[in-house]
C-alpha positions as CSV (number, residue, x, y, z in Angstrom):
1,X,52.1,68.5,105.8
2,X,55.2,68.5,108.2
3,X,55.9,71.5,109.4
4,X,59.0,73.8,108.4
5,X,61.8,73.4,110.9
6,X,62.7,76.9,113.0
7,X,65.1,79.5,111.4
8,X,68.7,79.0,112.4
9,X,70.3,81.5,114.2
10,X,74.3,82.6,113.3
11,X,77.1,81.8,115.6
12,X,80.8,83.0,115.7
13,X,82.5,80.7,117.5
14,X,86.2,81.0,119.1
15,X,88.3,78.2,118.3
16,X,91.3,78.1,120.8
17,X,94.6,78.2,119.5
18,X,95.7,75.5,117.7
19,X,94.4,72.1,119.1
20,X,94.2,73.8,122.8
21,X,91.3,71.9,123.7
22,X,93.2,68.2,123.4
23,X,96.0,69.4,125.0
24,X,97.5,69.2,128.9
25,X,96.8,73.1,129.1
26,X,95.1,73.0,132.6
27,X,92.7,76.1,133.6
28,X,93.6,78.2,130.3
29,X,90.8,77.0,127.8
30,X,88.3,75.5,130.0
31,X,85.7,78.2,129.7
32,X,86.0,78.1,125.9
33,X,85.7,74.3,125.6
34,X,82.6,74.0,127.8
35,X,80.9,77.2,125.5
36,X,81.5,75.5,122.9
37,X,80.2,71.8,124.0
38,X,77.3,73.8,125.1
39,X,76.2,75.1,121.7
40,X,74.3,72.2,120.6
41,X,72.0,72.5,122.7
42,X,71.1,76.1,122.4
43,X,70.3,75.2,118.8
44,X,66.3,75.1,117.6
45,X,66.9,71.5,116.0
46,X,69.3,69.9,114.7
47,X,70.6,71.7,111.8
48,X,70.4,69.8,108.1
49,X,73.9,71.0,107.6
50,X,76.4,73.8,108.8
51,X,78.5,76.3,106.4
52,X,81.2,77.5,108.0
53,X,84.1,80.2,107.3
54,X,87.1,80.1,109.2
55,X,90.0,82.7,109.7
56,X,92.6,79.5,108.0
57,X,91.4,79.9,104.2
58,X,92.0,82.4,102.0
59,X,91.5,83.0,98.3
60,X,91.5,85.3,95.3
61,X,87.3,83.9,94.7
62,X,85.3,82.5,96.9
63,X,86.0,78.6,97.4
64,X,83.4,76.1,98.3
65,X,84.5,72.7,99.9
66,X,82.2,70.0,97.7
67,X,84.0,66.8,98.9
68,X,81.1,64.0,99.8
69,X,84.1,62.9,102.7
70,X,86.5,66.2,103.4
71,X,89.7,65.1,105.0
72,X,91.3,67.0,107.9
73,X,93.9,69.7,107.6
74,X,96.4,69.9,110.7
75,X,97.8,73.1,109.9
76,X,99.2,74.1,113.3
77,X,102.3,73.8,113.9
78,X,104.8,72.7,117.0
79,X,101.8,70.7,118.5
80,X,102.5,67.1,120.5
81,X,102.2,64.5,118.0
82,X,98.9,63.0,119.0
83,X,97.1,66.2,118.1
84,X,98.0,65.5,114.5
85,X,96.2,62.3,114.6
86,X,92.4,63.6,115.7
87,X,90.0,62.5,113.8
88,X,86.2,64.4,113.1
89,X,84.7,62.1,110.5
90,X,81.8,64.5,109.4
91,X,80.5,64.1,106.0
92,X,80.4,67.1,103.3
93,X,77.7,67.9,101.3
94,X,77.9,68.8,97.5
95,X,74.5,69.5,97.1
96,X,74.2,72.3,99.8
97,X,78.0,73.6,98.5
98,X,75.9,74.1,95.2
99,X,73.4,76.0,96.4
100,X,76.0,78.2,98.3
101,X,77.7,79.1,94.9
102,X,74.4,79.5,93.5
103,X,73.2,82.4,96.1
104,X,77.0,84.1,95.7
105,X,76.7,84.1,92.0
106,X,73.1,85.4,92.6
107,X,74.5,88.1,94.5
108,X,77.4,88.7,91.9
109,X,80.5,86.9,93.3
110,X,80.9,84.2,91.1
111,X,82.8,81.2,93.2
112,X,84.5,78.1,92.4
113,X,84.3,74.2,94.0
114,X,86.9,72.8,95.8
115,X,86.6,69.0,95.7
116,X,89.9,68.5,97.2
117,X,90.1,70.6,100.1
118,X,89.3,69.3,103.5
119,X,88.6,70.6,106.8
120,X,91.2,73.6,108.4
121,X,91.6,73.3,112.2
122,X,89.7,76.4,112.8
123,X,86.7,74.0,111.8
124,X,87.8,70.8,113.0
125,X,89.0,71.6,116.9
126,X,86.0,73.7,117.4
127,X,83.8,71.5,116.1
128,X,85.0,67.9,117.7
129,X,83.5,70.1,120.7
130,X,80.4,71.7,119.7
131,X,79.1,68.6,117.2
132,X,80.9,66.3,118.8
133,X,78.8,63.0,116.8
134,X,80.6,64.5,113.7
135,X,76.9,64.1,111.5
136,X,76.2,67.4,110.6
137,X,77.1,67.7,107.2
138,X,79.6,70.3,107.0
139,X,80.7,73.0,104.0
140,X,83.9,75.7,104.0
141,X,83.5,78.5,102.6
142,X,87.0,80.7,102.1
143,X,87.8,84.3,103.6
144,X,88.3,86.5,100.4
145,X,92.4,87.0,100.3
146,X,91.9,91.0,100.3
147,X,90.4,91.2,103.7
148,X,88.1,93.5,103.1
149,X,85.7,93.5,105.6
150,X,82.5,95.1,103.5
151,X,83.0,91.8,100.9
152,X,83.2,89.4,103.8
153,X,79.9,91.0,105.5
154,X,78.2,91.1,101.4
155,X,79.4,87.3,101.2
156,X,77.4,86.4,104.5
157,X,74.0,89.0,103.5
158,X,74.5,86.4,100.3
159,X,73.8,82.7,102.5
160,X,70.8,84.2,104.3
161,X,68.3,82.2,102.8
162,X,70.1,79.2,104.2
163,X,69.1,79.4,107.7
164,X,65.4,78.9,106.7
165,X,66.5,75.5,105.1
166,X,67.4,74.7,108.2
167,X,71.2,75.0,107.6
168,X,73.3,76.5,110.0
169,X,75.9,79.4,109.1
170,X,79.0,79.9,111.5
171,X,82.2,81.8,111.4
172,X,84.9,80.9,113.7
173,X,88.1,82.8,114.4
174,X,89.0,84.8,117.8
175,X,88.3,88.4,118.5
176,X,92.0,88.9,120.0
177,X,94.9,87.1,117.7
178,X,98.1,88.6,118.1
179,X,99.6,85.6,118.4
180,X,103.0,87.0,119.7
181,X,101.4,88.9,122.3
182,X,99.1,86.1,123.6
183,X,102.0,83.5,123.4
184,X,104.7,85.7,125.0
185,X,101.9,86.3,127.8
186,X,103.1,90.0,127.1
187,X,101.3,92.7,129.2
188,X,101.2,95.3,127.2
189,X,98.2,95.0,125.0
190,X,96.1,93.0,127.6
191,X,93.9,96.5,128.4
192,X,94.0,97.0,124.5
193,X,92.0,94.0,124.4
194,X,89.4,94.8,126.9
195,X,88.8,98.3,124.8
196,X,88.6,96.2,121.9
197,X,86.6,93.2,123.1
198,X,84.0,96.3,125.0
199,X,83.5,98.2,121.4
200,X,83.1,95.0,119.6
201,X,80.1,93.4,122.0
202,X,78.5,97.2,122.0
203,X,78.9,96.8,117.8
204,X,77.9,93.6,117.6
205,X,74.7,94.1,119.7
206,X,73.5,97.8,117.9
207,X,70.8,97.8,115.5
208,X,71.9,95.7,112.4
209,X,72.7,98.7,110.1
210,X,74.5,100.2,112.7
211,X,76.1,97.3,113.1
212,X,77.0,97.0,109.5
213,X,79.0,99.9,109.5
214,X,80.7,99.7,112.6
215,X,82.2,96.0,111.9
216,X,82.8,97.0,108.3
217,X,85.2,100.1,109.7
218,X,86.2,98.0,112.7
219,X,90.3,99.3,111.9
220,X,89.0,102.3,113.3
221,X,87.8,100.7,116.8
222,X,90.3,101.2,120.1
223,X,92.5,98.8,120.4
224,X,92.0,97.2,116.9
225,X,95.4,97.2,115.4
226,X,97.4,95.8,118.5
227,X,94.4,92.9,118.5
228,X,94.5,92.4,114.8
229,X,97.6,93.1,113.2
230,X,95.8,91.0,110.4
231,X,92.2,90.7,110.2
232,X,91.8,86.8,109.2
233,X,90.5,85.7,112.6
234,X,88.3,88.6,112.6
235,X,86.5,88.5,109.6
236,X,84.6,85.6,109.8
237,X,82.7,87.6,112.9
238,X,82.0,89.7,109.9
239,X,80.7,87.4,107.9
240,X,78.5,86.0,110.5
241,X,76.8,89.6,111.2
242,X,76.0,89.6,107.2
243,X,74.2,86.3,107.1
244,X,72.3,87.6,110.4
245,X,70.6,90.1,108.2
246,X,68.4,92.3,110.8
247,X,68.3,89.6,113.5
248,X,69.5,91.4,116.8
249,X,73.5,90.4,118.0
250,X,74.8,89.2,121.4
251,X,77.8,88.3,123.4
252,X,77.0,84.8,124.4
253,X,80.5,84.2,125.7
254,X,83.2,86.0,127.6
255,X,86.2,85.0,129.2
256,X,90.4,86.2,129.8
257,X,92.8,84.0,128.5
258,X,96.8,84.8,129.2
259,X,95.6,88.3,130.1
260,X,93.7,88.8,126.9
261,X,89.6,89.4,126.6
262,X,88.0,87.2,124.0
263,X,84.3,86.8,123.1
264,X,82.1,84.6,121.2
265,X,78.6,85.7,119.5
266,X,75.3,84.8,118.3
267,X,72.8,86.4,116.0
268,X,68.7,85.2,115.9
């Protein structure tokens, strides 16, 4: 009898701003591009397949991806045209979409497939980095369109069982996105960040239920509103510390970009 592959741990990954890793962008994302080609190899084994929520989806009920092939959605805007013509070729996989609708009807939010919709950039540009051989089947999952941060943190509690099937669970957004601030290099809420950025690692890292409420009330954190004047690219942070369950938190990356601090995590 083989033995069971290890649990997988939870990972919240940055992804850059728009395709800022396959750009001429010299020194600004250089930290963030070699964290994320690093996280293969932090991994147990190589996962059976990854589910994934990004801040770039939205709906009214919870969408699964269930495309055998998902295409690739460039939806950034004002890029050079080559970025628009990257390719990540990873498969989907239907079954393991099923069985994440099963566990969120389980858990009494009811979801829908999505055979049509492919991969947002907040997957894709992250990913061409961290999987780079593009085999790991891959699955969205969508960020409920209210925002609320206690559904996005009951969705993730929902996928737990995943990670011992050997299937990996990641959000990916950024823990700073104020995207006029950060683009018009504008000053003013660069120590708002660093408040922000220190209450979020000393959240993330508290005991789980702790942890729970802090990130659910996150609004309430310093800084939090001038960071996130919309939570999208926060969320899915949230939703990562739900699917971690009581496994322990931790900053595994940390870095300045255009004045502002940004973090990445990891849970088990």
């Amino acid at each position: 009898m083989e033995p069971s592959p290890p649990r997988q741990p939870v990972l919240f990954l940055p992804h850059g701003g728009g395709p800022c890793f396959f750009m001429d962008w010299p020194d600004t994302w250089d930290r963030m591009a070699a964290h994320l080609r690093g996280i293969a190899a932090t991994l147990p084994c190589r996962p059976d397949g990854i589910v994934v929520m990004s801040g770039h989806w939205e709906t009214g009920v919870p969408m699964v991806t269930t495309s055998a092939h998902p295409s690739l959605i460039y939806d950034y805007y004002g890029f050079p045209p080559h970025t628009y013509h990257l390719q990540y070729p990873a498969p989907g996989a239907p079954a393991l979409a099923a069985g994440v609708l099963d566990l969120l009807a389980q858990a009494g939010m009811p979801g829908e497939a999505d055979a049509g919709r492919g991969l947002d950039h907040g997957v894709f540009i992250p990913f061409m980095l961290a999987f780079a051989q593009a085999d790991v089947p891959i699955v969205e999952l969508s960020l409920p369109r209210d925002l609320n941060a206690a559904h996005t943190l009951h969705m993730g509690a929902a996928l737990q069982p995943l990670r011992a099937r050997n299937i990996l669970i990641v959000g990916t957004g950024m823990t700073y996105h104020n995207v006029r601030h950060l683009m018009g290099r504008d000053p003013q809420s660069d120590a708002p960040s660093r408040a922000f950025d220190a209450w979020l690692a000393r959240a993330v890292e508290s005991p789980p239920s702790i942890r729970a409420e802090a990130l659910t009330h996150w609004a309430q954190a310093p800084g939090a509103r001038i960071c996130h004047p919309t939570p999208e690219h926060l969320l899915p942070l949230v939703f990562a510390a739900g699917a971690a369950g009581n496994d322990l938190g931790r900053r595994d990356y940390s870095d300045t970009i255009m004045g502002k601090a940004l973090s990445g995590f990891r849970f088990g």
